[in-house]
C-alpha positions in Angstrom: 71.3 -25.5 -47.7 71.4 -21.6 -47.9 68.2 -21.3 -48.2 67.3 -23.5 -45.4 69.4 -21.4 -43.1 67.9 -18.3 -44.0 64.7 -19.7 -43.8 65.3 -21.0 -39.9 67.1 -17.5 -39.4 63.6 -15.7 -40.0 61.6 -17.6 -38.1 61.0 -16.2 -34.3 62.3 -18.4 -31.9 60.5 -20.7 -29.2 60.2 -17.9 -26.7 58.6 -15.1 -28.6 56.0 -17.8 -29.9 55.3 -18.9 -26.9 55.1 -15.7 -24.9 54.2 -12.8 -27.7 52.4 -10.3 -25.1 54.4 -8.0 -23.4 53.7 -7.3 -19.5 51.5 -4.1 -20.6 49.4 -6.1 -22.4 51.0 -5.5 -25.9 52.5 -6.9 -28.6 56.0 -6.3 -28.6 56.7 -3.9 -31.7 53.3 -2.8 -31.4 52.4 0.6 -30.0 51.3 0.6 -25.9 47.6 -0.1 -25.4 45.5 2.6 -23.5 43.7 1.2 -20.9 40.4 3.5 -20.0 40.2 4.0 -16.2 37.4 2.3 -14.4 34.9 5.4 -14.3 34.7 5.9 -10.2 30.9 6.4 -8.6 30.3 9.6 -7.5 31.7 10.0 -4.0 30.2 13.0 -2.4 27.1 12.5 -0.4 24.0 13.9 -0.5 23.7 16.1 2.7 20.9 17.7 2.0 18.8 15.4 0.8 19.8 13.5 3.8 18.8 16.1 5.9 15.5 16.8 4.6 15.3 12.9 4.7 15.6 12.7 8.8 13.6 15.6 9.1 10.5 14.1 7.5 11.1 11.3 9.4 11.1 13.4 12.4 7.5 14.7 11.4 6.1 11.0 10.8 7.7 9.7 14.1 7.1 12.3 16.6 3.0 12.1 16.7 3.8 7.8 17.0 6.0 8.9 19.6 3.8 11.2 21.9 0.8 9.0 21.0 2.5 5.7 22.6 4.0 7.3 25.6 0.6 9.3 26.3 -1.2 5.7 26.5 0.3 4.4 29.6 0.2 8.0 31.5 -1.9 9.1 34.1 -4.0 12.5 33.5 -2.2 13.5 36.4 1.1 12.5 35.6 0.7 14.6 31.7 -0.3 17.3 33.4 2.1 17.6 35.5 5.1 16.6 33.7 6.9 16.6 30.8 4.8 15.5 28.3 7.9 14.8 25.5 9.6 12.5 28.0 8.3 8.7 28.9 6.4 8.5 32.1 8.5 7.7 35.5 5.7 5.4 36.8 3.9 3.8 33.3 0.2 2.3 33.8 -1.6 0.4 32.0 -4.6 1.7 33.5 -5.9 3.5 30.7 -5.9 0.2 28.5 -8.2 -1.1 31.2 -10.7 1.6 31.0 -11.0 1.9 27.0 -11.6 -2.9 27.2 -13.9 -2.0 30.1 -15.8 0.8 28.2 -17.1 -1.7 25.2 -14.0 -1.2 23.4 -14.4 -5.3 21.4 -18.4 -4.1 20.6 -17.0 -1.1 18.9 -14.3 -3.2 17.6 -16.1 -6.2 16.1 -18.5 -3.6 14.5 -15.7 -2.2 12.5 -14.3 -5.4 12.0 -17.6 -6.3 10.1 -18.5 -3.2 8.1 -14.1 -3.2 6.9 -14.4 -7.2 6.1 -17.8 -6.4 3.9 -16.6 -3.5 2.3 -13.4 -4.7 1.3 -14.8 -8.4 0.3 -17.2 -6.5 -2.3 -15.1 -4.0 -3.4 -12.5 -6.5 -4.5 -15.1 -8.9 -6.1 -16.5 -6.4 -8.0 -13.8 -4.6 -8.8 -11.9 -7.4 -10.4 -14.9 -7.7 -12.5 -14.8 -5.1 -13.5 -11.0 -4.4 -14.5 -11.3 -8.0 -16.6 -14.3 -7.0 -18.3 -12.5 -3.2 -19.1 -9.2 -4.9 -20.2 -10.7 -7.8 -22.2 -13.7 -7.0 -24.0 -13.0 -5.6 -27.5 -16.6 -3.3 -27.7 -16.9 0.3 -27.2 -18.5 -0.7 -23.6 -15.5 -1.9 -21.8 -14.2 1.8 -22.9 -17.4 3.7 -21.3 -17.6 2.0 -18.5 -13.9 2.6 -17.5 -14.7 6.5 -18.1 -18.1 6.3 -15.9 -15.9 4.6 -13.2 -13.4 6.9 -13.1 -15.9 9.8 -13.3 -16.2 8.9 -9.5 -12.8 9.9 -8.4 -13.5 13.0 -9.3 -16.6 13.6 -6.9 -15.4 13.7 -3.0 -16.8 12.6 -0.7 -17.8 15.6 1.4 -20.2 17.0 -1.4 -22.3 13.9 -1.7 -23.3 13.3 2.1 -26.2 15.3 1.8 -27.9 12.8 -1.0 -26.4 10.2 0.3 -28.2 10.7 4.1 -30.9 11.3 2.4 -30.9 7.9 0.3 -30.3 5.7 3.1 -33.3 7.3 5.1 -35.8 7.1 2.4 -33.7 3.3 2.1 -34.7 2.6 5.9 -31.0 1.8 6.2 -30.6 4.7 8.7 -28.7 4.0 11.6 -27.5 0.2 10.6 -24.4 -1.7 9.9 -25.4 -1.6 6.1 -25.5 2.7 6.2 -22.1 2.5 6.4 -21.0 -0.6 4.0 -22.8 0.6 1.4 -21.5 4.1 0.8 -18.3 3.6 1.6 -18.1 0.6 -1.0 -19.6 2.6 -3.9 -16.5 5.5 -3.3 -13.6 2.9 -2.9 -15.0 1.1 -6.6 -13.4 3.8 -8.8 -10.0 3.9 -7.3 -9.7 -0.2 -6.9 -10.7 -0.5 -10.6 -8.0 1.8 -11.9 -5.3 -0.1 -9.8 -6.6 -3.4 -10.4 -7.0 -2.6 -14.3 -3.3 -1.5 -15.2 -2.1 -4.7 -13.5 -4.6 -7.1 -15.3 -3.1 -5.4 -18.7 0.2 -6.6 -17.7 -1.1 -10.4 -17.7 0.7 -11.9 -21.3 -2.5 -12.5 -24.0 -1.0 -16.0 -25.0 -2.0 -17.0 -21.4 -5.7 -15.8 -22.2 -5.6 -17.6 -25.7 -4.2 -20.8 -24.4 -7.0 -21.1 -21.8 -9.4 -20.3 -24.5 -7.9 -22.8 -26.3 -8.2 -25.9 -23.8 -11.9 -24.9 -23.8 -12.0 -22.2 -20.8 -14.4 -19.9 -20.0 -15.0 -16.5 -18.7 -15.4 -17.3 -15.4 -12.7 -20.0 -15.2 -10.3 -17.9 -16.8 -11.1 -15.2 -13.9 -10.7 -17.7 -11.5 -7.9 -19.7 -12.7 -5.8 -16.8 -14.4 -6.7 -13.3 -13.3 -7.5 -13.7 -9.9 -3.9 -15.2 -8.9 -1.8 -13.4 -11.2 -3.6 -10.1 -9.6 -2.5 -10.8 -5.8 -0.4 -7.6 -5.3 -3.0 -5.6 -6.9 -5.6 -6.7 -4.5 -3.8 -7.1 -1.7 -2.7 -3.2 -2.1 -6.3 -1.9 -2.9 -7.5 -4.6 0.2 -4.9 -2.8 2.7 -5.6 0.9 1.2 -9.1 0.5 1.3 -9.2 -0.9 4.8 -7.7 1.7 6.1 -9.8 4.1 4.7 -12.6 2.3 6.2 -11.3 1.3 9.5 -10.7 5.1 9.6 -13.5 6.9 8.5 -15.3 9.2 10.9 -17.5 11.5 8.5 -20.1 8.3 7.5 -20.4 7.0 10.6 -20.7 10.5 12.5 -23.6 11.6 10.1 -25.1 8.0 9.3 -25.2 6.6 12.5 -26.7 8.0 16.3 -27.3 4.8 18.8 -24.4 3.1 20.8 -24.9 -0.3 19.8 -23.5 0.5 15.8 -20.9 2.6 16.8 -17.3 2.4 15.3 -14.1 2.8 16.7 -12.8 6.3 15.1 -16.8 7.6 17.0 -15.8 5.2 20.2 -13.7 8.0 20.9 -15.8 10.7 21.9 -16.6 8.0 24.8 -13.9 9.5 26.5 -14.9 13.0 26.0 -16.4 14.2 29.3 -18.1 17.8 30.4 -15.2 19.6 31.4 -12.4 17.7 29.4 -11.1 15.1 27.9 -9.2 11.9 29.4 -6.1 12.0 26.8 -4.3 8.6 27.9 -7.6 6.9 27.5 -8.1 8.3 23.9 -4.9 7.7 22.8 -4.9 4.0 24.6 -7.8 3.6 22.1 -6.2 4.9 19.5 -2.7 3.0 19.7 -5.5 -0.5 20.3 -7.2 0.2 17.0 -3.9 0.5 15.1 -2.6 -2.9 16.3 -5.1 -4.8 13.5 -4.0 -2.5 11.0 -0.4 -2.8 11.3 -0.6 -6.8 11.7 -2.4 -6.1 7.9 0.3 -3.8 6.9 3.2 -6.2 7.8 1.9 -9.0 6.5 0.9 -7.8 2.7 4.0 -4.5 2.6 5.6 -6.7 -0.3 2.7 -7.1 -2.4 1.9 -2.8 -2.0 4.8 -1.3 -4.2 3.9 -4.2 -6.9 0.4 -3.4 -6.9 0.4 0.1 -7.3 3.2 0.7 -9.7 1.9 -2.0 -12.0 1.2 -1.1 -15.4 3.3 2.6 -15.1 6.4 1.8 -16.6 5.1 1.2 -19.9 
């Protein structure tokens, strides 16, 4: 019976078996536990960076700025007023006189010489980066180097053989004098986009294709070409841009009205004695609208495509 009791005696009662933590957190008899503090972001902005921030911003916005106002002024009204201040009395006048000066023949003609340079340089560009990333020979290797050889040549030093080409070609003055150059310089810079995001393509996806009987061209087709959407849509917005705005090809390659570009429209409005701003910019601000309809709808796909393939 003794023993019994003594037994009970040492046993903890109902409450401290039920309810062994102390309101710290501890046991009770044991030493306090240390919590760690919850390690607080740091709080103090960044003022300069914010400031150098809204002053590039500044820089970018302010052309936009005077370029839109400009466009529905009067020559009178910029010459007279403040020109860093919206117009009083806004027209649209000098809208009417850049659509009434052939503005949609200029227009369709860059329309067709961007559309045929991008469509090419995407086909064979692709190509080209599955070829590079997928063949296991020595040529794959060469011909990335030869392609990338061209990024190194600019542009400026090779219109000399280049006029001279598309003379002896009988291409002078043509549609195709402009397509054709500009695709050749926009190759080397597609490929190297469009290769480091085909490399990031798993190779169990090639093998099982190979597997269920696939070929080459099916595999492009069915594998590459949609897993490589951001890449092309970021080298098909970059490189139309760099079309749709290029002066020096068609200023050199091209003389008569009826192949004129936009970015050479402009010197429509260039008269004896001086130059009708609002109608320039007018053009300008309605040759930006297809651009930034491009821009809006593919700006997801741009970041993807051209950081694809770095972080490794």
């Amino acid at each position: 019976m003794s023993h019994t009791a003594s037994t009970h005696s040492q046993m903890p009662d109902a409450g401290q078996a039920l309810n062994p933590a102390e309101p710290d957190g501890g046991v009770k008899g044991a030493p306090p536990v240390r919590r760690s503090k919850p390690v607080k972001p740091n709080e103090s902005p960044n003022v300069i960076g914010g400031v150098l921030g809204w002053i590039w911003l500044a820089i970018i916005i302010l052309p936009i700025y005077y370029i839109v106002i400009t466009a529905f002024r009067t020559s009178q009204d910029l010459r007279s007023n403040n020109q860093l201040l919206p117009s009083t009395s806004p027209t649209i006048a000098p809208f009417q006189r850049v659509i009434e000066n052939d503005f949609f023949h200029f227009f369709f003609n860059s329309v067709i010489v961007t559309a045929a340079t991008v469509s090419v340089v995407l086909a064979v560009s692709l190509m080209a980066a599955y070829y590079i990333t997928r063949s296991t020979s020595w040529g794959g290797t060469r011909l990335f180097q030869l392609i990338l050889l061209g990024i190194a040549i600019p542009v400026q030093a090779t219109i000399i053989p280049v006029y001279y080409l598309i003379r002896e070609l009988g291409l002078y003055d043509t549609l195709w004098a402009l397509i054709l150059p500009q695709i050749a310089f926009a190759i080397p810079l597609s490929v190297l986009i469009i290769v480091n995001f085909v490399r990031d393509i798993p190779n169990e996806l090639f093998e099982s294709m190979r597997v269920d009987g696939a070929g080459e061209w099916k595999i492009l087709w069915s594998l590459v070409l949609p897993m490589s959407k951001p890449a092309l849509m970021t080298v098909g917005i970059y490189q139309a841009l760099q079309v749709w705005n290029g002066f020096l090809f068609p200023l050199v390659l091209t003389q008569s009205r009826d192949v004129r570009v936009l970015p050479l429209s402009l010197w429509e409005y260039q008269g004896q004695f001086g130059i009708d701003v609002p109608a320039t910019l007018a053009a300008v601000v309605l040759s930006a609208v297809p651009l930034l309809v491009a821009y809006m709808l593919g700006r997801r796909y741009i970041v993807a495509g051209l950081t694809a393939g770095f972080s490794k």
